[in-house]
N, CA, C and O of each residue as an XYZ file, in Angstrom:
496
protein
N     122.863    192.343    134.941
C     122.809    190.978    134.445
C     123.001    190.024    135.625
O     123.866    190.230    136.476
N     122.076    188.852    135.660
C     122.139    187.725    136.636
C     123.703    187.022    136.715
O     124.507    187.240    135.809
N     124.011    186.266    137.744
C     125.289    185.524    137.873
C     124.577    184.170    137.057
O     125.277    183.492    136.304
N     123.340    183.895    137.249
C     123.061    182.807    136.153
C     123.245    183.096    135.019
O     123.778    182.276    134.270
N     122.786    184.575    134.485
C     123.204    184.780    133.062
C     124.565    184.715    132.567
O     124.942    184.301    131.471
N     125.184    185.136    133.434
C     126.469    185.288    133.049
C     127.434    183.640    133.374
O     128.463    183.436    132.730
N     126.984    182.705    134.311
C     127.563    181.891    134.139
C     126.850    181.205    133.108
O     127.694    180.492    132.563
N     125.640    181.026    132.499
C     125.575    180.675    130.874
C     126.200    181.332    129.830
O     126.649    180.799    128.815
N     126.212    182.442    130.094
C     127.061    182.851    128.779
C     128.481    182.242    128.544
O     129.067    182.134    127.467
N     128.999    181.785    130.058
C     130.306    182.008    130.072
C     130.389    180.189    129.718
O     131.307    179.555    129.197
N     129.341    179.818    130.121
C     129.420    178.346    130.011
C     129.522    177.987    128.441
O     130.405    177.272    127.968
N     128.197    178.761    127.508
C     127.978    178.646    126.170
C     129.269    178.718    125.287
O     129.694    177.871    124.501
N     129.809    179.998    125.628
C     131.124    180.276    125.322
C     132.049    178.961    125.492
O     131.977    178.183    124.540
N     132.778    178.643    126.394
C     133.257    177.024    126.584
C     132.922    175.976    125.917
O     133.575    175.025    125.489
N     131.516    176.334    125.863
C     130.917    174.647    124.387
C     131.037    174.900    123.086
O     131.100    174.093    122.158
N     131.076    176.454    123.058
C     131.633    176.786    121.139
C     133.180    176.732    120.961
O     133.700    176.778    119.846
N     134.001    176.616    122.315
C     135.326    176.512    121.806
C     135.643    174.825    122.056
O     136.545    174.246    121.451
N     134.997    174.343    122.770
C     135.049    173.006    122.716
C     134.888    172.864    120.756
O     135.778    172.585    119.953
N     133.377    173.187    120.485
C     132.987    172.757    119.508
C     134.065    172.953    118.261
O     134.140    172.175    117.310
N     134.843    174.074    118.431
C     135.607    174.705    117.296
C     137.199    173.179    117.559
O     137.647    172.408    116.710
N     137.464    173.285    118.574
C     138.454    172.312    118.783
C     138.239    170.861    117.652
O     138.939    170.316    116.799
N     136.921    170.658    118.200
C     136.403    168.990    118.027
C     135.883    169.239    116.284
O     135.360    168.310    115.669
N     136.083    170.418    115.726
C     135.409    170.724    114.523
C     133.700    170.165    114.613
O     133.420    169.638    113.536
N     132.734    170.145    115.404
C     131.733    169.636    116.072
C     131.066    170.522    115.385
O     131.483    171.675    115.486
N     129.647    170.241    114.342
C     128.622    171.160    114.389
C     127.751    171.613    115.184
O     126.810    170.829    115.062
N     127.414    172.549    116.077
C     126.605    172.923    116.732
C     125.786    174.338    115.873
O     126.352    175.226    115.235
N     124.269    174.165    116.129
C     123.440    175.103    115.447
C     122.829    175.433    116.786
O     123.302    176.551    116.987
N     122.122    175.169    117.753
C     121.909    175.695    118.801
C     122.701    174.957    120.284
O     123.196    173.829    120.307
N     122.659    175.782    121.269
C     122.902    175.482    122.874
C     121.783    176.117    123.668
O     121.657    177.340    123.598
N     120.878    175.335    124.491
C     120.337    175.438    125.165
C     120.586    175.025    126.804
O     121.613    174.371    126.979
N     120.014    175.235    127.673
C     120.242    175.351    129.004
C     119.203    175.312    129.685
O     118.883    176.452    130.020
N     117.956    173.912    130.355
C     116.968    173.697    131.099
C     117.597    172.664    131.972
O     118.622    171.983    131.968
N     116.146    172.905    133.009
C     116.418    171.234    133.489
C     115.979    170.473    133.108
O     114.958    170.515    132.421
N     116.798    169.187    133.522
C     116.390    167.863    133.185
C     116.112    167.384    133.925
O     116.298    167.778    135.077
N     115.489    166.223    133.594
C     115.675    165.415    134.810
C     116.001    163.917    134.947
O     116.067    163.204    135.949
N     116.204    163.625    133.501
C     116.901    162.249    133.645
C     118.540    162.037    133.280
O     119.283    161.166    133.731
N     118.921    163.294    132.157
C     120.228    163.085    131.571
C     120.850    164.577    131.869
O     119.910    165.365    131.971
N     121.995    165.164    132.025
C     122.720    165.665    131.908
C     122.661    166.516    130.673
O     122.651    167.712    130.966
N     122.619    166.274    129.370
C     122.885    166.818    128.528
C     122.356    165.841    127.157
O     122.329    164.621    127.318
N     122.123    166.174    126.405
C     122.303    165.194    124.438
C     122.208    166.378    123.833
O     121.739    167.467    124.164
N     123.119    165.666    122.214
C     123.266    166.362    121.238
C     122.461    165.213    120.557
O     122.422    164.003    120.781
N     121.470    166.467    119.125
C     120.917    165.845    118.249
C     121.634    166.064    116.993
O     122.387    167.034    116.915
N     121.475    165.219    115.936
C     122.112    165.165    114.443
C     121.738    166.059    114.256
O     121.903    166.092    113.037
N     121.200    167.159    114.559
C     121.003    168.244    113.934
C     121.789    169.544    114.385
O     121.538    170.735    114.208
N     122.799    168.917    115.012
C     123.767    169.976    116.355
C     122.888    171.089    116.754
O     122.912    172.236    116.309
N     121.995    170.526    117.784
C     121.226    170.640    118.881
C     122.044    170.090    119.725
O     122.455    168.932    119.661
N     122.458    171.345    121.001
C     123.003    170.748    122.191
C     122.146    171.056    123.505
O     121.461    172.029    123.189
N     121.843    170.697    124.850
C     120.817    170.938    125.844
C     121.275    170.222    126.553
O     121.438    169.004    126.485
N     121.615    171.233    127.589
C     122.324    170.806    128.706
C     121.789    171.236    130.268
O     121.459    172.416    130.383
N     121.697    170.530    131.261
C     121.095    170.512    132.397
C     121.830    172.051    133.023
O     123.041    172.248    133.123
N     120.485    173.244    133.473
C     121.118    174.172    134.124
C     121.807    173.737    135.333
O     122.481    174.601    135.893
N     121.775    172.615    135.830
C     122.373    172.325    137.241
C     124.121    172.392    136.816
O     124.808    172.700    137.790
N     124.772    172.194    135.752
C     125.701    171.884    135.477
C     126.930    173.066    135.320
O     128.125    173.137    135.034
N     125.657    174.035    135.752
C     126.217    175.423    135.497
C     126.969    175.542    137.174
O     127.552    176.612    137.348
N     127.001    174.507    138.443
C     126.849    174.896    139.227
C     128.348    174.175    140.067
O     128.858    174.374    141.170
N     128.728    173.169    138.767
C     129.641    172.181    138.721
C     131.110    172.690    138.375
O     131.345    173.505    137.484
N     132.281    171.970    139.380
C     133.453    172.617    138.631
C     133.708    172.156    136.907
O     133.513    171.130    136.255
N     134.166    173.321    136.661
C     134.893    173.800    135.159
C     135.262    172.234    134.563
O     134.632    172.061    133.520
N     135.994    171.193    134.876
C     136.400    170.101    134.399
C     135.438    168.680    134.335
O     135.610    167.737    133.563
N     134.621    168.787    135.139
C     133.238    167.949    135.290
C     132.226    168.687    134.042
O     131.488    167.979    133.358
N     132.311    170.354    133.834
C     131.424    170.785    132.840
C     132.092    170.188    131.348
O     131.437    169.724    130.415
N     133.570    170.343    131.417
C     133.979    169.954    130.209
C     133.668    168.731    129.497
O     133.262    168.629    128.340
N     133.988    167.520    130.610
C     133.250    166.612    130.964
C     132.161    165.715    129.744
O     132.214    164.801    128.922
N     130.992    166.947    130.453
C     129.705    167.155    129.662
C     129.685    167.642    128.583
O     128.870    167.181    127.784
N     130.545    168.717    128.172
C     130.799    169.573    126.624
C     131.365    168.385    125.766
O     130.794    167.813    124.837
N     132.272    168.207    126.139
C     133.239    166.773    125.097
C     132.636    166.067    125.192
O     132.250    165.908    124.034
N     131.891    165.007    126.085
C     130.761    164.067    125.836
C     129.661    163.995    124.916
O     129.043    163.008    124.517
N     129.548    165.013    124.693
C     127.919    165.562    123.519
C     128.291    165.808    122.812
O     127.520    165.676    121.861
N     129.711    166.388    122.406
C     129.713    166.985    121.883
C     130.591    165.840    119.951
O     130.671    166.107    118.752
N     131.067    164.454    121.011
C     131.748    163.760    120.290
C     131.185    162.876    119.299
O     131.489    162.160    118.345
N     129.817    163.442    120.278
C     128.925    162.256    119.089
C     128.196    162.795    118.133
O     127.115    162.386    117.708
N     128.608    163.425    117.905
C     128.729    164.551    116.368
C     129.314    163.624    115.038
O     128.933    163.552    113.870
N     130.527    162.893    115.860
C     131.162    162.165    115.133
C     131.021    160.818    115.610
O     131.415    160.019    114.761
N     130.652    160.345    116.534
C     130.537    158.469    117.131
C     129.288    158.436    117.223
O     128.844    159.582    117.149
N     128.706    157.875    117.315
C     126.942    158.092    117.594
C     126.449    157.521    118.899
O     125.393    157.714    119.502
N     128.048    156.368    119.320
C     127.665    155.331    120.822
C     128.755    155.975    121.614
O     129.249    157.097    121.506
N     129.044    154.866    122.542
C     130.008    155.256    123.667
C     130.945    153.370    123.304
O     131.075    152.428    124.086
N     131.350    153.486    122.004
C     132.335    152.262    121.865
C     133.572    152.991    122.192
O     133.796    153.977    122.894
N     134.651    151.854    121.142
C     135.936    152.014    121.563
C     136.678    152.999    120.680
O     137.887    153.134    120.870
N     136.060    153.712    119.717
C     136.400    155.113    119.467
C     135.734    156.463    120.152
O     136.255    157.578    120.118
N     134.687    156.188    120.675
C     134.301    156.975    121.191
C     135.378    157.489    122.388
O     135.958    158.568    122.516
N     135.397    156.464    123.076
C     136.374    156.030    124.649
C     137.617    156.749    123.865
O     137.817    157.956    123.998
N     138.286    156.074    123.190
C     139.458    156.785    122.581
C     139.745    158.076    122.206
O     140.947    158.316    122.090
N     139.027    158.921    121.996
C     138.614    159.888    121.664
C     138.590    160.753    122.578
O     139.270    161.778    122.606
N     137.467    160.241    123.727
C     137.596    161.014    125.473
C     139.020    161.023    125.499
O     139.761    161.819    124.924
N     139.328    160.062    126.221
C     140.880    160.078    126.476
C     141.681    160.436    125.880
O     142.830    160.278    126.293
N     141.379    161.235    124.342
C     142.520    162.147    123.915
C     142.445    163.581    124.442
O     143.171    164.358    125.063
N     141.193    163.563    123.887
C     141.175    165.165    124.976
C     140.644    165.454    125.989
O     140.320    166.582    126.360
N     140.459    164.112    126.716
C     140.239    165.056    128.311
C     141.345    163.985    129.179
O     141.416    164.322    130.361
N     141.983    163.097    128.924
C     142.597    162.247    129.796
C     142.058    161.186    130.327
O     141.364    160.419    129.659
N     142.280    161.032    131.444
C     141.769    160.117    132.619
C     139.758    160.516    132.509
O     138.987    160.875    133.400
N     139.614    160.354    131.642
C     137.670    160.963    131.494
C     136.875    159.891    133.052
O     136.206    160.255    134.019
N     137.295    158.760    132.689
C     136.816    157.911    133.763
C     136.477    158.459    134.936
O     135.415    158.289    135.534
N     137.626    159.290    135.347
C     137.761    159.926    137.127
C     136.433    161.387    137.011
O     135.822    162.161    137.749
N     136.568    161.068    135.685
C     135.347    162.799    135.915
C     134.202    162.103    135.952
O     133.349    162.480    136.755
N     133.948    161.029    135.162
C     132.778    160.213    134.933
C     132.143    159.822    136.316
O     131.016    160.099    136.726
N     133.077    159.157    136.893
C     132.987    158.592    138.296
C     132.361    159.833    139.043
O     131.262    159.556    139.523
N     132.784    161.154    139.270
C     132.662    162.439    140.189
C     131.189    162.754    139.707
O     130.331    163.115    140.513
N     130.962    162.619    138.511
C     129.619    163.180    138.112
C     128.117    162.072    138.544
O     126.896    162.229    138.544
N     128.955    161.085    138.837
C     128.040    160.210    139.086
C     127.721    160.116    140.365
O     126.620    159.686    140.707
N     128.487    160.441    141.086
C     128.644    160.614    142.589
C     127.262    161.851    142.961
O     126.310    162.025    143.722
N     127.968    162.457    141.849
C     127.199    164.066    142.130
C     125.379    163.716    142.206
O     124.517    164.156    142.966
N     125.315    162.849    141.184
C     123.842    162.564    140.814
C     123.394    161.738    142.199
O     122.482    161.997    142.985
N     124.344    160.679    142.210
C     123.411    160.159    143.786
C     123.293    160.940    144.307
O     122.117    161.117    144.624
N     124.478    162.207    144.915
C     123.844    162.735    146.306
C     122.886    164.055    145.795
O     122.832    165.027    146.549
N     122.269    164.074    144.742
C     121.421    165.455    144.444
C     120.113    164.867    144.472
O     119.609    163.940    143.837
N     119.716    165.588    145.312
C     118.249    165.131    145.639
C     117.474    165.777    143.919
O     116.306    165.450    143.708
N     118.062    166.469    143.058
C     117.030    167.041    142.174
C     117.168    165.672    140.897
O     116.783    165.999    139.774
N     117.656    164.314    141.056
C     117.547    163.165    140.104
C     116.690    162.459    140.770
O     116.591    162.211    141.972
N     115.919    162.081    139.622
C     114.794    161.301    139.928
C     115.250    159.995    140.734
O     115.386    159.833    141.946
N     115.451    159.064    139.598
C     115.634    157.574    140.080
C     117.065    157.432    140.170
O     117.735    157.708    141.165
N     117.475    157.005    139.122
C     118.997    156.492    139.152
C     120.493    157.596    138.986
O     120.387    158.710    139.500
N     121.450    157.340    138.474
C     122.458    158.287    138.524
C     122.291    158.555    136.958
O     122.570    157.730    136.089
N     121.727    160.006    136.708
C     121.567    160.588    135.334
C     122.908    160.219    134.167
O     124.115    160.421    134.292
N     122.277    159.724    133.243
C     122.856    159.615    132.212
C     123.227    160.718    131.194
O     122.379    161.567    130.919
N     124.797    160.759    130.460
C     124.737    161.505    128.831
C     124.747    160.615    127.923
O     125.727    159.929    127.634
N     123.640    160.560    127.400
C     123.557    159.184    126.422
C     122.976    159.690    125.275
O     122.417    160.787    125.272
N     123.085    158.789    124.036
C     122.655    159.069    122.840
C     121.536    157.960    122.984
O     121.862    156.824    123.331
N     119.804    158.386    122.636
C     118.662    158.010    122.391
C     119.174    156.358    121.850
O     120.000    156.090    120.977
N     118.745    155.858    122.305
C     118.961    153.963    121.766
C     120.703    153.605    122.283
O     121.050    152.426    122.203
N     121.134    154.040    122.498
C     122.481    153.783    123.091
C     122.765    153.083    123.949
O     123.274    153.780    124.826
N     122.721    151.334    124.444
C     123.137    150.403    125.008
C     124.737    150.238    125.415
O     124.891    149.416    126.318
N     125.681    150.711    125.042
C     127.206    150.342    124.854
C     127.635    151.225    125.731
O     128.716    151.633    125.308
N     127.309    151.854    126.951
C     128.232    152.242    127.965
C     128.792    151.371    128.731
O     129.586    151.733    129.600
């Protein structure tokens, strides 16, 4: 078995215990690239998440798991959403900030610093 396979498995694993935490429906997890966002979840708990992320420390991935995974239940990035980060991941800001960093210096983002956003979502 590949070290890619196995760091997806091991990653997938991490987003179903996220999911079990957050009581979050998830029906599939997928793993391509992207190339504009990081990750979205659809109302249909559809999750798809950038293989690059597989490549990222453990707390920047979580990051991304709790981010997608919250809007299961918020649909934006308001002030429950925010509230919400900061219950279970803390200081989310400082990871936010690191991931964004990450995107400028990766030559594999197109234009700007990749977004996790929900489709029509203005309120970051």
């Amino acid at each position: 078995m590949s070290t890619t396979v196995v760091k997806k498995d091991q990653f997938k694993e991490r987003v179903r215990g996220w999911a079990n935490r957050l009581d979050a429906r998830v029906t599939s997890i997928t793993m391509r690239p992207m190339k504009t966002k990081w990750a979205s979840y659809s109302t249909t708990g559809r999750l798809t998440f950038d293989i690059f992320l597989l490549e990222l420390q453990e707390d920047i991935q979580d990051y991304a798991i709790v981010h997608e995974l919250l809007h299961s239940r918020v649909p934006n990035h308001g002030k429950l959403w925010k509230s919400l980060m900061r219950v279970h991941l803390g200081d989310y800001e400082e990871l936010e900030e690191k991931l964004k960093e990450i995107a400028k210096k990766s030559s594999l983002h197109l234009t700007s610093v990749r977004s996790l956003s929900v489709p029509g979502d203005d309120t970051k």
